[in-house]
N, C-alpha and C positions, 0 to 999 in steps of 0.2 A: 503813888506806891500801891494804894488799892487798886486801882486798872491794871498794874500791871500784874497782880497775881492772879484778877479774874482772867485775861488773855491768856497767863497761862494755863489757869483751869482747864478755859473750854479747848487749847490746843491741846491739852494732854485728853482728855472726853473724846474730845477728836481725832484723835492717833489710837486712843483707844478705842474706840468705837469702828476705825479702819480694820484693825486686828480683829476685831471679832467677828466682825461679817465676811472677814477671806479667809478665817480658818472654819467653820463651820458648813458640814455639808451641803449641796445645794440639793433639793426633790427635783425628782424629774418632773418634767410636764404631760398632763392628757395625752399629747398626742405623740409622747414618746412611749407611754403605756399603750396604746392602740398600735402602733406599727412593731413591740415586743408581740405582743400577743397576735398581731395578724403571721408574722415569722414563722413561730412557732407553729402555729396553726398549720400552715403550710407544712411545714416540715413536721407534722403528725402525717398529714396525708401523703406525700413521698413514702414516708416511711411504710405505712398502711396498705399502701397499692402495691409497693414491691416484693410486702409480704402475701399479696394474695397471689400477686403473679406465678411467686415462687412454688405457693403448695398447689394453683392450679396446673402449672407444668410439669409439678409431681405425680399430680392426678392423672393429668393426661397417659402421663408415662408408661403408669403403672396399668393402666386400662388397658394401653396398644399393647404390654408385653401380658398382661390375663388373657385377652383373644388372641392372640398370636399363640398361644400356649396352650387354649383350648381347641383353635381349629388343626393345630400340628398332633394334639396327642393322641393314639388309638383308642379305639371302643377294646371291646371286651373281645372280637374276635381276631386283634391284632391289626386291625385295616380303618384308615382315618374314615371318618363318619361322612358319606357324602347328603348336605341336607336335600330332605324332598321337596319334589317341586322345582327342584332349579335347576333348569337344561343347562346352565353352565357348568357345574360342578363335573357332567359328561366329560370325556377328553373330546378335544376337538378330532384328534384323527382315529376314534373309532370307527370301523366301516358300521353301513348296515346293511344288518343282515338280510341277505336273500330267501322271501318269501319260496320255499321247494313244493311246483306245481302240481297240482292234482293229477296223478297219473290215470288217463282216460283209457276206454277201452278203444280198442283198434279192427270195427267190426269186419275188414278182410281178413281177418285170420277168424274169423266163425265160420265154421264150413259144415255141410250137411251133408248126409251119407246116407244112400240105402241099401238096405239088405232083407232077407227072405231067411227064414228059418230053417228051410231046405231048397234044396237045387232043382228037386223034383216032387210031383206031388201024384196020388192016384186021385180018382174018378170021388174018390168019398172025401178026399181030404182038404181040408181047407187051407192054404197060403199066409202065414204070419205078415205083415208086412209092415218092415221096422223105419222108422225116422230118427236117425240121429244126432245130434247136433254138436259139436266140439270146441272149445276155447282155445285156441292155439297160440294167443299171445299171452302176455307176462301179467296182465292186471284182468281182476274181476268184467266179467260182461255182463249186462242184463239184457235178457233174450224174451222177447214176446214168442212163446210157446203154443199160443192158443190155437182153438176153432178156428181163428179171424183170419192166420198165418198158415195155418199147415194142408199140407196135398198129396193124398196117396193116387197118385195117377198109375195108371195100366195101360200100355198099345202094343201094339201088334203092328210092327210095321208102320204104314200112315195111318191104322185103325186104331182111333180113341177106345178103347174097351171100357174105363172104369173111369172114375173121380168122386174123389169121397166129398168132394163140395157140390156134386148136382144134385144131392140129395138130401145137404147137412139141413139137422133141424133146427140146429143154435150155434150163431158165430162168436166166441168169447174171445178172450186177452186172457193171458197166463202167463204173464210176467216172470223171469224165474232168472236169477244172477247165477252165472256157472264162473268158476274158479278155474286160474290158468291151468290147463292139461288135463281140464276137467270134461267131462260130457254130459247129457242130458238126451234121454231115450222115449220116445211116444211109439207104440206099437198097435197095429190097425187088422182085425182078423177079416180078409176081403172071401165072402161067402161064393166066388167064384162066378157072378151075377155082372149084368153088362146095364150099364147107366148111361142119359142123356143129359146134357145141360139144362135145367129149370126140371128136375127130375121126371122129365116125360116120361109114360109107360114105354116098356120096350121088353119083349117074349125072347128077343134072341137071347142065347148062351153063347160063352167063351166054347171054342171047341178046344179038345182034347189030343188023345190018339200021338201024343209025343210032340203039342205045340209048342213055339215058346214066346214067353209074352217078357214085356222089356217092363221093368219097376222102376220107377222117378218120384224121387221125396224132393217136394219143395217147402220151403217155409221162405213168406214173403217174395222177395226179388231173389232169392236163394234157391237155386237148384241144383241135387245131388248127381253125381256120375251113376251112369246106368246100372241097374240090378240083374241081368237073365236069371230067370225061372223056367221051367218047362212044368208041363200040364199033361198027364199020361192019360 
């Protein structure tokens, strides 16, 4: 009788002791806590990266439409700003422009001319004799004027009478720019007196008595159409 109540004791200990270890919660293990928390972990960083991505694509955004909206908008004088320095900003099909050449002068149209202050002169009078020089093209000339350049010649015929270089004391340069239509005048008082080349002496005179003697102005490789004078 005693055995049989302790068997039953410990079968009911027993059955109870079943019920209380299957109702009661079980804790998780280590290394269920380590793979929660690695999960999570991850899924902060998804999360994390997707929001940078998002504000840096915002950023971006916002940038290309700020310079897009600074290089479109006009300055102050209504015309977009082209930066310096940059040959691109140029259009490509602008021409360029044609350097316009120096317009030179055209010395066949300078021409020289002589003349004589009268037609006839007496016995006391002395002969003016003029060198002209003229610009007959469109643009400025510069004309050497000088001693170096100029020639009041006088003949007779085949007779040399006169030349104001066999006698000149100083050959110079006298540069001198004459404007188109313009002239430039040198004038030579010839004392009626007969000259050699290296100004050798020479006694003879020009004769008189209603001669007539031919006038020729040269300057350089330039010489004038004939002057008549007569000589009473």
């Amino acid at each position: 009788m005693g055995r049989q109540d302790n068997s039953s004791q410990r079968s009911t200990a027993s059955a109870s002791g079943s019920r209380t270890g299957s109702g009661a919660p079980r804790t998780p293990s280590p290394a269920v806590y380590r793979r929660r928390r690695l999960f999570v972990g991850i899924a902060l960083l998804i999360v994390v990266g997707l929001a940078f991505s998002v504000f840096a694509a915002a950023g971006a955004f916002n940038g290309t439409e700020k310079a897009s909206s600074t290089a479109a908008s006009p300055d102050a004088t209504g015309e977009a700003p082209v930066p310096s320095g940059s040959p691109s900003a140029l259009p490509s099909n602008t021409p360029t422009p044609t350097p316009t050449p120096t317009p030179t002068c055209n010395q066949n149209l300078v021409t020289v001319s002589a003349s004589t202050d009268k037609a006839a002169y007496g016995p006391d009078q002395k002969p003016l004799l003029s060198l002209k020089v003229t610009n007959g093209g469109t643009t400025p000339c510069e004309v050497n004027m000088g001693t170096s350049q100029m020639e009041f010649l006088v003949t007779s015929g085949a007779d040399r009478i006169f030349s104001s270089k066999d006698c000149q004391a100083k050959s110079e340069d006298l540069v001198k720019t004459i404007a188109p239509g313009a002239s430039e005048t040198a004038n030579f008082p010839w004392a009626m007196n007969r000259t050699l080349e290296g100004c050798k002496p020479i006694e003879a005179k020009p004769g008189g008595g209603g001669a007539y003697y031919i006038y020729t102005a040269k300057l350089g490789s330039k010489a004038s159409p004939k002057a008549v004078f007569q000589l009473n």
